[in-house]
Backbone and ligand atoms as CSV (ligand in chain L), in Angstrom:
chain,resi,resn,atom,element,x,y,z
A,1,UNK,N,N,27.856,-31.965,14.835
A,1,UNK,CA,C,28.362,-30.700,14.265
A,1,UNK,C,C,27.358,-30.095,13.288
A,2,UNK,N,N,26.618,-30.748,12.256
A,2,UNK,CA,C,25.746,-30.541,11.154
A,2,UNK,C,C,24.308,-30.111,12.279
A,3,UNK,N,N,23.948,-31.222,12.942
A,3,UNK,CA,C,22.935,-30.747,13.724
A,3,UNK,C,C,23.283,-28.872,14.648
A,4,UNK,N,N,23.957,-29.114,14.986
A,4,UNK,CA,C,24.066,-27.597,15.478
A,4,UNK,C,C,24.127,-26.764,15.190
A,5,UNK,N,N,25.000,-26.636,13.108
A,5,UNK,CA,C,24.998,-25.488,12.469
A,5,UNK,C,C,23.506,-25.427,11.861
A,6,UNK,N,N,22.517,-26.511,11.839
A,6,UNK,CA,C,21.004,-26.412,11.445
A,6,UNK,C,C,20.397,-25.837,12.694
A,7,UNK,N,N,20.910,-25.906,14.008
A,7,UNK,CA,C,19.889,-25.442,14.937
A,7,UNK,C,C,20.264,-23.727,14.998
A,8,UNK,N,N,21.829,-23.537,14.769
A,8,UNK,CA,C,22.254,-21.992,14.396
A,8,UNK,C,C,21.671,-21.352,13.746
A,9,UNK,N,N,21.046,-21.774,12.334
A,9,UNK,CA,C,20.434,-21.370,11.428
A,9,UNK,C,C,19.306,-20.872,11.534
A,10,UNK,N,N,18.448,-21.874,12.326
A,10,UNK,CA,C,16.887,-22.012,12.995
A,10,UNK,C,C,16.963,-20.775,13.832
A,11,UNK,N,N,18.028,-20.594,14.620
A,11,UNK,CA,C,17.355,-19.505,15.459
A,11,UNK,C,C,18.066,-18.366,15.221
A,12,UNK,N,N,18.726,-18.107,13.899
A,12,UNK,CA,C,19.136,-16.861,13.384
A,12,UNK,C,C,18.046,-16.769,12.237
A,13,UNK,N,N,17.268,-17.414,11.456
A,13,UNK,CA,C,15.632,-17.559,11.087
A,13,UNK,C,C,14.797,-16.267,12.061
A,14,UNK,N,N,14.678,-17.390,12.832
A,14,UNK,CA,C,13.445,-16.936,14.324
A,14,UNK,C,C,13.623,-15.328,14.546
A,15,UNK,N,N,15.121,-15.498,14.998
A,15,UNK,CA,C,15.044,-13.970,15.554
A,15,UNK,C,C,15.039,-12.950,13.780
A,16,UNK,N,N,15.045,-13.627,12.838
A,16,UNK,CA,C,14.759,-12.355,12.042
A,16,UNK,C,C,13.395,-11.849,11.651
A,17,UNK,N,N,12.538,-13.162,12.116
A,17,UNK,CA,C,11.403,-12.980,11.720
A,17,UNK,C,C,10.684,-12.296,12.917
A,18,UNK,N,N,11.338,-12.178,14.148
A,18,UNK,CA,C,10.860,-11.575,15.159
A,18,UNK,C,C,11.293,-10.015,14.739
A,19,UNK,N,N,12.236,-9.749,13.877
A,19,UNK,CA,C,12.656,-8.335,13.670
A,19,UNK,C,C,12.061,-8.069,12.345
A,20,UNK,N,N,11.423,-8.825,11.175
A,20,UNK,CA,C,10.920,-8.470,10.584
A,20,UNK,C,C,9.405,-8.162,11.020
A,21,UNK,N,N,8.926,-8.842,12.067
A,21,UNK,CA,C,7.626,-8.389,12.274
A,21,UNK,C,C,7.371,-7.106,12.950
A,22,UNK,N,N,8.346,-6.507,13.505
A,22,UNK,CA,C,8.106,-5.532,14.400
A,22,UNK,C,C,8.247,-4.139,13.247
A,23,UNK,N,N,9.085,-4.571,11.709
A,23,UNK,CA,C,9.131,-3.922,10.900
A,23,UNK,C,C,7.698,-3.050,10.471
A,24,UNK,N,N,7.196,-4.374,9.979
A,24,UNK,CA,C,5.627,-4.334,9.877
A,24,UNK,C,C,4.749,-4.029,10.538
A,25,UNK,N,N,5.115,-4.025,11.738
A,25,UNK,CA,C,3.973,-3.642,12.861
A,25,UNK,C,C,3.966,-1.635,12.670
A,26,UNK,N,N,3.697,-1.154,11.876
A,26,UNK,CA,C,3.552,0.055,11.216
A,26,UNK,C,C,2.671,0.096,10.286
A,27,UNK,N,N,1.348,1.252,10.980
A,27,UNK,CA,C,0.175,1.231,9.929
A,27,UNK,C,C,1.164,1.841,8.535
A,28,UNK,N,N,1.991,3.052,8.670
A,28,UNK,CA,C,2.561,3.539,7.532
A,28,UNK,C,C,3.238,2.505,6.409
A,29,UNK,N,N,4.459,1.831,6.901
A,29,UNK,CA,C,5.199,0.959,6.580
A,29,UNK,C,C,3.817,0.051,5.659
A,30,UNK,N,N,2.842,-0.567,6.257
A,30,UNK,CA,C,2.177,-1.505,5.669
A,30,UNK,C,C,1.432,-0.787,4.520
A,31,UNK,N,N,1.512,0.650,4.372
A,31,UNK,CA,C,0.822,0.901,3.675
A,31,UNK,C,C,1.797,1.000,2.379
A,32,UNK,N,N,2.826,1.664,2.701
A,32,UNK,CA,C,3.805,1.217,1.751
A,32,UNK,C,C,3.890,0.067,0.985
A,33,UNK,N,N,3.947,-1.027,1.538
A,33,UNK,CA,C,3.819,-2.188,0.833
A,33,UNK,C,C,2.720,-2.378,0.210
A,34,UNK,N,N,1.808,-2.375,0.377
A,34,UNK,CA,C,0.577,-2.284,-0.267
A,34,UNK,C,C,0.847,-1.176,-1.524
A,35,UNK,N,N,1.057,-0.347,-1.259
A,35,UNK,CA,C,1.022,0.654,-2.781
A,35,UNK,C,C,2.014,0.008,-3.801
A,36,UNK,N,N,3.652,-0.489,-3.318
A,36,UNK,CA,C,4.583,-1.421,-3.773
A,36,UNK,C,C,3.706,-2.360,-4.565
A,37,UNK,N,N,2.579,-3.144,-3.962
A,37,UNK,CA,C,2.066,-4.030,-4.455
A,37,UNK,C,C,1.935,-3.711,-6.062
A,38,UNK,N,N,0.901,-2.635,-6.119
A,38,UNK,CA,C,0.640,-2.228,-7.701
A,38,UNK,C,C,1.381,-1.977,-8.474
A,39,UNK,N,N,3.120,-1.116,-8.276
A,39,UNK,CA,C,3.798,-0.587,-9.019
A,39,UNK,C,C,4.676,-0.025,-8.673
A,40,UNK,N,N,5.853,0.425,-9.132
A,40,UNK,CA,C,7.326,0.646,-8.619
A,40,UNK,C,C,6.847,2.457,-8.483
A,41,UNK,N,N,7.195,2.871,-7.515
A,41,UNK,CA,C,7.153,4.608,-6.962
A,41,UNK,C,C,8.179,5.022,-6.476
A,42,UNK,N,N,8.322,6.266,-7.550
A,42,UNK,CA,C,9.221,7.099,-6.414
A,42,UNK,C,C,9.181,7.790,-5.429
A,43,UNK,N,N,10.036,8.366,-4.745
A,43,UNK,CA,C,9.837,9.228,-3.270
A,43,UNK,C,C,8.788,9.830,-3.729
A,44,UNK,N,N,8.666,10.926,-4.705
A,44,UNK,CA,C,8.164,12.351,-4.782
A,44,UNK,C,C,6.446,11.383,-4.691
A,45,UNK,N,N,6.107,10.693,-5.621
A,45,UNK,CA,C,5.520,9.733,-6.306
A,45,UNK,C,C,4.299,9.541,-4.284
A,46,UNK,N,N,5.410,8.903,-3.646
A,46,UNK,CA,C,4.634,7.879,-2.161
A,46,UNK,C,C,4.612,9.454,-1.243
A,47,UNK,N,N,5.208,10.300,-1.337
A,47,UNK,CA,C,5.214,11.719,-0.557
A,47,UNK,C,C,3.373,12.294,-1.152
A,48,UNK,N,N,3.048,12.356,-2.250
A,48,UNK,CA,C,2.001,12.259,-2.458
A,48,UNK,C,C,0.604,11.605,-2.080
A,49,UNK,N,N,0.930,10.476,-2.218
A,49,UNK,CA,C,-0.318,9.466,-2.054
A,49,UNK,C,C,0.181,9.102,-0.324
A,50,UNK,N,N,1.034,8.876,0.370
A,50,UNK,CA,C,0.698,8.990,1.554
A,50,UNK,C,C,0.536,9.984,2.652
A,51,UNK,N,N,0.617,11.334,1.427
A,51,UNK,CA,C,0.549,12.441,2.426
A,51,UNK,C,C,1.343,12.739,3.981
A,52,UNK,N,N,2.656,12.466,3.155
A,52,UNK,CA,C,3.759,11.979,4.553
A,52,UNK,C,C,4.912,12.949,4.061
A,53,UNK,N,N,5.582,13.576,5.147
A,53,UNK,CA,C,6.484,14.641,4.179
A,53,UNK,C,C,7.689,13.587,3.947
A,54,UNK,N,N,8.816,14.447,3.164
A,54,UNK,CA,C,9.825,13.255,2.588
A,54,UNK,C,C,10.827,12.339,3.674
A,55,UNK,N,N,11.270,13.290,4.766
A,55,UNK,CA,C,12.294,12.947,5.607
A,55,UNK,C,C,11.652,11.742,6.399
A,56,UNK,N,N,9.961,11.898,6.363
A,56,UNK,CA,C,9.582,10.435,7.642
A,56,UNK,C,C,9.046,9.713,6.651
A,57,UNK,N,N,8.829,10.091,5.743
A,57,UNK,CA,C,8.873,8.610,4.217
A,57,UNK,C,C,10.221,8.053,4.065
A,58,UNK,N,N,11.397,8.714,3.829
A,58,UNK,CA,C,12.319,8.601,3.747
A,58,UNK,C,C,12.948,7.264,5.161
A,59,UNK,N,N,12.474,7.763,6.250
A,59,UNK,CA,C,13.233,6.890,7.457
A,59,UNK,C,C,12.247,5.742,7.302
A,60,UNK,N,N,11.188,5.638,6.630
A,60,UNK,CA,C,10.505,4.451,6.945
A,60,UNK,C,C,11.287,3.493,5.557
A,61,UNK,N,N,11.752,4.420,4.337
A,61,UNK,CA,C,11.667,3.477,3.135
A,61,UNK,C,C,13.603,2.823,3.600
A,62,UNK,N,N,14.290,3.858,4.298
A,62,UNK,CA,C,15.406,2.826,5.192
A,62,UNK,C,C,15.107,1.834,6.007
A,63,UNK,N,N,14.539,1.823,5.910
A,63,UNK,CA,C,14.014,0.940,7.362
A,63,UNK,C,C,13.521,-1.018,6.897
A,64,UNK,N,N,12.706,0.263,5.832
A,64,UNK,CA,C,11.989,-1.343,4.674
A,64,UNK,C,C,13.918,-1.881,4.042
A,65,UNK,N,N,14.080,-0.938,3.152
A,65,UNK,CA,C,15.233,-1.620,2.448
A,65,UNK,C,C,16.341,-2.422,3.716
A,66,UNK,N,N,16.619,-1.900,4.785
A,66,UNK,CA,C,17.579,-2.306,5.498
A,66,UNK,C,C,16.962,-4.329,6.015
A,67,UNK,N,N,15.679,-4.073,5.804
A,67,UNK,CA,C,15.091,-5.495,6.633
A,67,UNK,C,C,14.735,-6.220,5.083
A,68,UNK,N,N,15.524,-5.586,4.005
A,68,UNK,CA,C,15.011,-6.278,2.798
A,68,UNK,C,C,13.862,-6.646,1.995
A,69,UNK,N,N,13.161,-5.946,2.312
A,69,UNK,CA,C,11.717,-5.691,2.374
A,69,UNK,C,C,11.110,-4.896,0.971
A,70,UNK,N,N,12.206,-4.039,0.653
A,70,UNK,CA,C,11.835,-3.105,-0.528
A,70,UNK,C,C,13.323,-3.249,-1.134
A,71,UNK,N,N,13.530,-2.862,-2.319
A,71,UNK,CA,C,14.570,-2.551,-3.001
A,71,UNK,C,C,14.637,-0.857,-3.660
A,72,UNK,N,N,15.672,-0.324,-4.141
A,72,UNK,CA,C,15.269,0.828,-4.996
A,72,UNK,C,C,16.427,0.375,-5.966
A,73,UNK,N,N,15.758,1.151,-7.192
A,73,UNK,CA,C,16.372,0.759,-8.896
A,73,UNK,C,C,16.447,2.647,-8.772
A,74,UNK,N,N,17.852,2.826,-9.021
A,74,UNK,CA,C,18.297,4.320,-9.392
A,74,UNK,C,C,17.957,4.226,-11.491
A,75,UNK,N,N,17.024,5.492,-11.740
A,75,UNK,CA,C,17.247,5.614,-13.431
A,75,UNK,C,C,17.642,7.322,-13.108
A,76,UNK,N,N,19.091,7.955,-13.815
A,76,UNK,CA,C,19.595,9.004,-13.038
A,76,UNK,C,C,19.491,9.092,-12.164
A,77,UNK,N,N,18.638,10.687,-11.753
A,77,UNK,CA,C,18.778,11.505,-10.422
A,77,UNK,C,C,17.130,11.002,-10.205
A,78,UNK,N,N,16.608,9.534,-10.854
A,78,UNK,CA,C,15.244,9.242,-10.067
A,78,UNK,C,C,15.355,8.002,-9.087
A,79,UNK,N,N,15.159,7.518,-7.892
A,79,UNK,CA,C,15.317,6.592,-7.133
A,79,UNK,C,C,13.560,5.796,-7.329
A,80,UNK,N,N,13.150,4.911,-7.812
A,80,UNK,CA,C,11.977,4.034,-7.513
A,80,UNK,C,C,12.260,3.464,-6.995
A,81,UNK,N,N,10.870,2.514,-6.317
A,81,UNK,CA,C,11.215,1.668,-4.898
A,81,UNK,C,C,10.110,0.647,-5.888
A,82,UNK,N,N,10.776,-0.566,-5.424
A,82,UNK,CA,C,9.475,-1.543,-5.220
A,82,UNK,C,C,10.157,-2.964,-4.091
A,83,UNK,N,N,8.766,-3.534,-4.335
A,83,UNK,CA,C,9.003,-4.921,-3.333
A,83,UNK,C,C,10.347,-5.950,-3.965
A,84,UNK,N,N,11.157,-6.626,-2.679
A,84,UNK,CA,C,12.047,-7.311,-2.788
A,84,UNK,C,C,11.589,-8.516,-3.369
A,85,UNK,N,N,10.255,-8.629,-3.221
A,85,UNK,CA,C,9.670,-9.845,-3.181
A,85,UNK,C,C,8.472,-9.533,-2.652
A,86,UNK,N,N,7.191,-10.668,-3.660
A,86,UNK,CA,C,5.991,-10.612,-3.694
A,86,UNK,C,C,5.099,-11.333,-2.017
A,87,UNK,N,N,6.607,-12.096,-1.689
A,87,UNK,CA,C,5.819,-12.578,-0.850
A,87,UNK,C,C,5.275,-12.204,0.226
A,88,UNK,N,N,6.189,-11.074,0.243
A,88,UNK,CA,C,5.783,-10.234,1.822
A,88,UNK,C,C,4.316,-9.938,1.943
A,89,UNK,N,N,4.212,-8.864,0.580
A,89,UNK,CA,C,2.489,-8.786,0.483
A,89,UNK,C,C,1.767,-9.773,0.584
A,90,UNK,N,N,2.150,-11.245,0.307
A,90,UNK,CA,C,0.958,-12.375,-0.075
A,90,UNK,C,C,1.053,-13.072,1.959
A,91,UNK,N,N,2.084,-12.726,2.596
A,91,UNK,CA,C,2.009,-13.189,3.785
A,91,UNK,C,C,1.433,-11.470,4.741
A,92,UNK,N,N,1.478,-10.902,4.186
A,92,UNK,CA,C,0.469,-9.237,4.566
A,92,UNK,C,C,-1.356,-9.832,4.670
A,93,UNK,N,N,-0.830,-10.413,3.492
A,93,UNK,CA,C,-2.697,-10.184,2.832
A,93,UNK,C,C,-3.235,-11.599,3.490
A,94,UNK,N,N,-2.796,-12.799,3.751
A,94,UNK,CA,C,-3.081,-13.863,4.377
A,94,UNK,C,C,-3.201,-13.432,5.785
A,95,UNK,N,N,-2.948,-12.829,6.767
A,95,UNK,CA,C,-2.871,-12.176,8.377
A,95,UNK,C,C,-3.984,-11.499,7.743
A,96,UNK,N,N,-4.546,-10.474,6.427
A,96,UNK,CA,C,-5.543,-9.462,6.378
A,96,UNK,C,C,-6.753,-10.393,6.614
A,97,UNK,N,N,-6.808,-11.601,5.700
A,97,UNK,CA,C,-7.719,-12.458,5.701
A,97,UNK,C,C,-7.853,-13.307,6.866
A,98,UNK,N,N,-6.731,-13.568,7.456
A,98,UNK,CA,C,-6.776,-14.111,8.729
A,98,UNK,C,C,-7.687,-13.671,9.888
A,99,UNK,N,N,-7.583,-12.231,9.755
A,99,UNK,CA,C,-8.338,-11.626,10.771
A,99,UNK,C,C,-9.744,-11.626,10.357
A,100,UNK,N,N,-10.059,-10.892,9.078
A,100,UNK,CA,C,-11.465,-10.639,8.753
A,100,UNK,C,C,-12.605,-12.118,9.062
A,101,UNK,N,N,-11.526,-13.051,8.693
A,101,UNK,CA,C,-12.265,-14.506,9.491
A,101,UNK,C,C,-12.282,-14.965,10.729
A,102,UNK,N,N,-11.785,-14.055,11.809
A,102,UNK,CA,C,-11.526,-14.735,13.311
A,102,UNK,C,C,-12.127,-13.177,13.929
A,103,UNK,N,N,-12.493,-12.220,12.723
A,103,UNK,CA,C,-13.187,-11.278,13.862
A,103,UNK,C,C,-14.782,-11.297,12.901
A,104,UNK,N,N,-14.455,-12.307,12.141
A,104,UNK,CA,C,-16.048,-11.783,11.593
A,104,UNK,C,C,-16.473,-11.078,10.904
A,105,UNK,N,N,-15.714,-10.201,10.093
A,105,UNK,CA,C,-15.958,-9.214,9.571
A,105,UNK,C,C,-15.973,-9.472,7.580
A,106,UNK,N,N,-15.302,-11.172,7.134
A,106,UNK,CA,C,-15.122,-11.495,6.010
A,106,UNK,C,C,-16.705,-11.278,4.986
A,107,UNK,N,N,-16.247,-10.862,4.130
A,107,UNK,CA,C,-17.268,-10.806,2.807
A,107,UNK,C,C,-18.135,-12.300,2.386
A,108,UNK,N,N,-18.955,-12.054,2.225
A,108,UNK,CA,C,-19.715,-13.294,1.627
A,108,UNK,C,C,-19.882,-13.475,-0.029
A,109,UNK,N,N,-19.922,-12.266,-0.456
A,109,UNK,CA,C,-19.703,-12.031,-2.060
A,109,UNK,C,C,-18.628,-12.058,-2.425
A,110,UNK,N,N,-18.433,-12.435,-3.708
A,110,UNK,CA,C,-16.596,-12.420,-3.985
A,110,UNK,C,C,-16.680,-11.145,-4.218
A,111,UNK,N,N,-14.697,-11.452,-4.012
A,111,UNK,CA,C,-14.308,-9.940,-4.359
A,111,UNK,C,C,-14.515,-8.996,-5.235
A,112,UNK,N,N,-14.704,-9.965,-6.656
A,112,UNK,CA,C,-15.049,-9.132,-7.994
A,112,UNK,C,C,-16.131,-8.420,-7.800
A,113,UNK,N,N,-17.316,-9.044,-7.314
A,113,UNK,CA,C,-18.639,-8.582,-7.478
A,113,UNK,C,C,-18.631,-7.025,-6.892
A,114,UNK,N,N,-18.093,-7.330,-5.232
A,114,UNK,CA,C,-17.630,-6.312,-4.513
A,114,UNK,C,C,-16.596,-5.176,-5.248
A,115,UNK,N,N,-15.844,-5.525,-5.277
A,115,UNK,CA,C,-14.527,-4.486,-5.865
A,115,UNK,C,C,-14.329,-4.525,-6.895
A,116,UNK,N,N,-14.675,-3.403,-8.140
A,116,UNK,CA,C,-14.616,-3.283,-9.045
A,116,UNK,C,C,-13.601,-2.590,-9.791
A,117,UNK,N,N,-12.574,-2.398,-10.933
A,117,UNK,CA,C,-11.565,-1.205,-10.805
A,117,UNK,C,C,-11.969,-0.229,-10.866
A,118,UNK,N,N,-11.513,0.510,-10.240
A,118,UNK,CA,C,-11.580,2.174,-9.737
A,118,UNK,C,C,-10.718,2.982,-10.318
A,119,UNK,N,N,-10.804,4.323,-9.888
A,119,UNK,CA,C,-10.101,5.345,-10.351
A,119,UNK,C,C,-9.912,6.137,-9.338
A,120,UNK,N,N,-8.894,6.209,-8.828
A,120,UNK,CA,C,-8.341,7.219,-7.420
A,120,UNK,C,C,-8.533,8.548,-8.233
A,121,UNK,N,N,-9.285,9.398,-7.498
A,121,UNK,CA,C,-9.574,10.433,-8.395
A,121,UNK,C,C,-8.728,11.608,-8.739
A,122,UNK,N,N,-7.935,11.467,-7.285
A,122,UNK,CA,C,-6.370,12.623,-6.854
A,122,UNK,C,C,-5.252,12.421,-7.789
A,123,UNK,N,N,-4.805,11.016,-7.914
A,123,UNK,CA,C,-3.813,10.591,-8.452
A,123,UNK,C,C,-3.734,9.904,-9.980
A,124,UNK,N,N,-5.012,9.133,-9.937
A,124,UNK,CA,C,-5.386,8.972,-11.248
A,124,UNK,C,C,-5.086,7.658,-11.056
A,125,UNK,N,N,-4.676,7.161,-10.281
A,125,UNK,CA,C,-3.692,5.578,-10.300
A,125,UNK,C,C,-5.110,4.789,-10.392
A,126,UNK,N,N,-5.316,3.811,-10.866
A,126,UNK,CA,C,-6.593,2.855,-11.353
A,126,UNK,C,C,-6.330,1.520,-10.570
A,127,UNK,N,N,-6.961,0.941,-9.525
A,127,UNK,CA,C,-6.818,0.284,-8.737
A,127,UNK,C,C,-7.962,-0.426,-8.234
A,128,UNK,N,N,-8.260,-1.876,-8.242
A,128,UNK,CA,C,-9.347,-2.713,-7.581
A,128,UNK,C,C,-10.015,-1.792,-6.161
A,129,UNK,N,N,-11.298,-1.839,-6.357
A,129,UNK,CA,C,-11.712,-1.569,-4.631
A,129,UNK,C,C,-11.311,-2.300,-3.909
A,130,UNK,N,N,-10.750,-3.416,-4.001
A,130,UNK,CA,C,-10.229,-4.037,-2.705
A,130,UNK,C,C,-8.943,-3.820,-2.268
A,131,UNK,N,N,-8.358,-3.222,-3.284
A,131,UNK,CA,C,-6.715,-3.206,-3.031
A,131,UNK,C,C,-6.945,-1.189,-2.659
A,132,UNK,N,N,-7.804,-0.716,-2.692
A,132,UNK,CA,C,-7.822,0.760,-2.302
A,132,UNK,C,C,-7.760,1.100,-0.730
A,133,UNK,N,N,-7.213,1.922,-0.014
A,133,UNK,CA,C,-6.673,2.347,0.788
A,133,UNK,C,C,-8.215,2.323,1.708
A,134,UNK,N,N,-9.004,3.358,1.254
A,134,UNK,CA,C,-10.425,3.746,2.026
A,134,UNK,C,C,-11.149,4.053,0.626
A,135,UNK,N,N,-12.275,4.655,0.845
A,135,UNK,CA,C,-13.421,5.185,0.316
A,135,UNK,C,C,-14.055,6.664,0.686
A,136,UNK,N,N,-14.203,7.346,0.466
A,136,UNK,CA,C,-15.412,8.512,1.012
A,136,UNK,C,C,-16.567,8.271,0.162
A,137,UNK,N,N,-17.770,8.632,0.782
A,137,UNK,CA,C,-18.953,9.043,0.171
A,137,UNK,C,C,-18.877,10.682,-0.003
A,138,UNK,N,N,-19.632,10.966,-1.114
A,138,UNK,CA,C,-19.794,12.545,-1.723
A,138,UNK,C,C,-20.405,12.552,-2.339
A,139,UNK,N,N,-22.080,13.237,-2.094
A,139,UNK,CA,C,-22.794,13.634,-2.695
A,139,UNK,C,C,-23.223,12.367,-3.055
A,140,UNK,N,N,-23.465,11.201,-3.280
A,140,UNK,CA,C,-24.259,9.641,-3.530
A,140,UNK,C,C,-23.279,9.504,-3.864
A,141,UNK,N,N,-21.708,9.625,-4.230
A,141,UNK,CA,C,-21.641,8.895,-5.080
A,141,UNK,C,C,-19.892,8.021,-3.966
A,142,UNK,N,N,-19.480,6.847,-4.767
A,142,UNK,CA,C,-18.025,6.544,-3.499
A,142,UNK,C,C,-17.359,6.309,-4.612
A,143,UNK,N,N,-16.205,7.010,-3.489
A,143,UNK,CA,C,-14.566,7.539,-4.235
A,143,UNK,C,C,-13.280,6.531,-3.393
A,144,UNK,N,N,-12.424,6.075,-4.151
A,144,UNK,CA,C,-11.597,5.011,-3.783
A,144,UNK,C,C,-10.612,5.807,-4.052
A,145,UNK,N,N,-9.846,6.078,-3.046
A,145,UNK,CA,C,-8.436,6.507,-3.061
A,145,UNK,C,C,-7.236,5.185,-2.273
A,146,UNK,N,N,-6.312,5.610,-3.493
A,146,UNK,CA,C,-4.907,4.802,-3.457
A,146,UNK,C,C,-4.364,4.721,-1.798
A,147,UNK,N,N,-4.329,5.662,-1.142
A,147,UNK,CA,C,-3.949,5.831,0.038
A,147,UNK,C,C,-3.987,7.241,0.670
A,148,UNK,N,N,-3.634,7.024,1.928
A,148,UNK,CA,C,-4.259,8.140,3.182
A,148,UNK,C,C,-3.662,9.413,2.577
A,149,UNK,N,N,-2.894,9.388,1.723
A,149,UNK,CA,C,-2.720,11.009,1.354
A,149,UNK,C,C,-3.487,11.707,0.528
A,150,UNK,N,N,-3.968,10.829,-1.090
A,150,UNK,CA,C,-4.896,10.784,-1.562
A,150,UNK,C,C,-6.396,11.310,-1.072
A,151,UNK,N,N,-6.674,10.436,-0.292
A,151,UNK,CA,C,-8.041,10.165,0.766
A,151,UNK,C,C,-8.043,11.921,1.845
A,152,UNK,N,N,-6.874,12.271,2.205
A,152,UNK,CA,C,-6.875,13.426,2.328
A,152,UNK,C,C,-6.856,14.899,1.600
A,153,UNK,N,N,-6.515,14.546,0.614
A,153,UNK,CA,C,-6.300,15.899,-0.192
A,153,UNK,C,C,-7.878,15.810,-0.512
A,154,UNK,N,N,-8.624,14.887,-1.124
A,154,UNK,CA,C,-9.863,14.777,-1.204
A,154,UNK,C,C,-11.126,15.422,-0.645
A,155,UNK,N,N,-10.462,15.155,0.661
A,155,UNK,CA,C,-11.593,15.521,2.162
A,155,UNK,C,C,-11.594,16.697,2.217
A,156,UNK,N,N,-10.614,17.268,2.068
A,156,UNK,CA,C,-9.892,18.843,2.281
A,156,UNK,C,C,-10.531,19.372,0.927
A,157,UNK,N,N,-11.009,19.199,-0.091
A,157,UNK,CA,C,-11.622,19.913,-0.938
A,157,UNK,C,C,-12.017,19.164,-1.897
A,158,UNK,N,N,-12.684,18.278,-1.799
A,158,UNK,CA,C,-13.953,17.211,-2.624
A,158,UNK,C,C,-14.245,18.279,-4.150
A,159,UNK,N,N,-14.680,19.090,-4.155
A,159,UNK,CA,C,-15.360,19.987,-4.937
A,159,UNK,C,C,-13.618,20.101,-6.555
A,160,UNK,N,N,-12.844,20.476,-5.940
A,160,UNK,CA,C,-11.724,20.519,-6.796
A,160,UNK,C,C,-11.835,19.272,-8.076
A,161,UNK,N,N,-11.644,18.059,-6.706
A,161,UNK,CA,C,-11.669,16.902,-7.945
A,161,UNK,C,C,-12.382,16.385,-8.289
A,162,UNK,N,N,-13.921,16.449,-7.854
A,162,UNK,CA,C,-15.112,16.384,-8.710
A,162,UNK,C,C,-15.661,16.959,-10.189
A,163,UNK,N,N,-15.288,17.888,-9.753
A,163,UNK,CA,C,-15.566,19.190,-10.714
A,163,UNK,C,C,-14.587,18.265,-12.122
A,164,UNK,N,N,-13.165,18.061,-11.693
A,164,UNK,CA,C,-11.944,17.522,-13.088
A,164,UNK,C,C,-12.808,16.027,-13.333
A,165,UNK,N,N,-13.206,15.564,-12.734
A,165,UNK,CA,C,-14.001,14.309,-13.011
A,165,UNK,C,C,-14.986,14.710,-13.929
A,166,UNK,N,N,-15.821,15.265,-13.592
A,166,UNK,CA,C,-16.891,15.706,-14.743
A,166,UNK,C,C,-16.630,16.077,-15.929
A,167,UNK,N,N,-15.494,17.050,-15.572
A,167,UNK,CA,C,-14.934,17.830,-17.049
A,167,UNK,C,C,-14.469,16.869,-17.842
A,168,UNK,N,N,-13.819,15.583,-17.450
A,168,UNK,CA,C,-13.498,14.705,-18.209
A,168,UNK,C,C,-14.271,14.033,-18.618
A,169,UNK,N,N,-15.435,13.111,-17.915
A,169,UNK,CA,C,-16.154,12.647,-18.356
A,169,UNK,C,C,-17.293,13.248,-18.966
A,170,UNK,N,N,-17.325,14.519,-19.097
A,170,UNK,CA,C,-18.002,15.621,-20.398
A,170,UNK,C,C,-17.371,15.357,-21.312
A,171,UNK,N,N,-16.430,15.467,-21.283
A,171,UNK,CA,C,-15.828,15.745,-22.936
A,171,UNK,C,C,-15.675,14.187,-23.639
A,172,UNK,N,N,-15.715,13.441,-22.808
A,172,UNK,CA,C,-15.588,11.842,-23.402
A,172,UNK,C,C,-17.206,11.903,-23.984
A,173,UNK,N,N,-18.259,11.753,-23.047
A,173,UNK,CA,C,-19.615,11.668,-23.954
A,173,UNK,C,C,-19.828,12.331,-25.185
L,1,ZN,ZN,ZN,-3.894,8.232,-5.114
């Protein structure tokens, strides 16, 4: 009887992890988690930095909460989201590393040396190069944005947020 409600268990396990993976199997979704990683966001907040309008941010952040994946904390009329749990990202980022070692593509320098903190220049959010979405080059110099919405508003007019970069770092010298 005990043996069977353990083998019940086992394969009500299995099949969730077969439905949590298919969760994940979404470049968007994963990117979500990844931004989760750094800090609790609201809609308006991930509508930004993933450059995703609200209603298909919206069906993806049901989607996370329904597979338990994300939580949201209501403060009033603001909804933030963050991770249910750290582990999802740390079993994200183990498959990231998984691959970069079975396709070859892993770093030989540590990460520090490599990825230094940054400054997403769109959003302002301050974030490791390794934990940054992409990069552009402009003009010599490389820009680390938080994520693909970021990385787009960028592309679409480089000159805007260069220009507020300077002005700031003018007035600091
Ligand atoms: Zn950003």
């Amino acid at each position: 009887m005990i043996v069977l409600l353990f083998f019940y268990m086992y394969q009500q396990i299995i099949g969730l992890e077969e439905e949590t993976f298919k969760v994940l199997a979404n470049r968007k979704r994963l990117e979500i988690l990844r931004l989760l990683r750094n800090r609790d966001l609201s809609v308006n907040e991930m509508v930004v930095m993933l450059g995703m309008r609200q209603p298909n941010l919206s069906q993806h952040l049901t989607l996370l909460r329904q597979y338990k994946l994300v939580k949201v904390n209501r403060q009033g009329q603001k909804a933030f989201y963050s991770l249910a749990d750290n582990k999802i990202t740390k079993a994200v980022e183990m498959i990231y590393q998984f691959l970069q070692n079975q396709y070859g593509i892993s770093s030989e320098l540590p990460a520090k040396v490599l990825f230094p903190i940054v400054k997403d220049i769109v959003c302002g959010m301050r974030l490791s190069a390794s934990e940054a979405f992409d990069k552009v080059q402009h003009h010599g110099h490389t820009y680390y944005f938080c994520a693909s919405g970021c990385q787009q508003k960028f592309i679409k007019s480089p000159s805007q947020y260069v220009r507020r970069k300077e002005v700031v770092s003018g007035s600091r010298a």
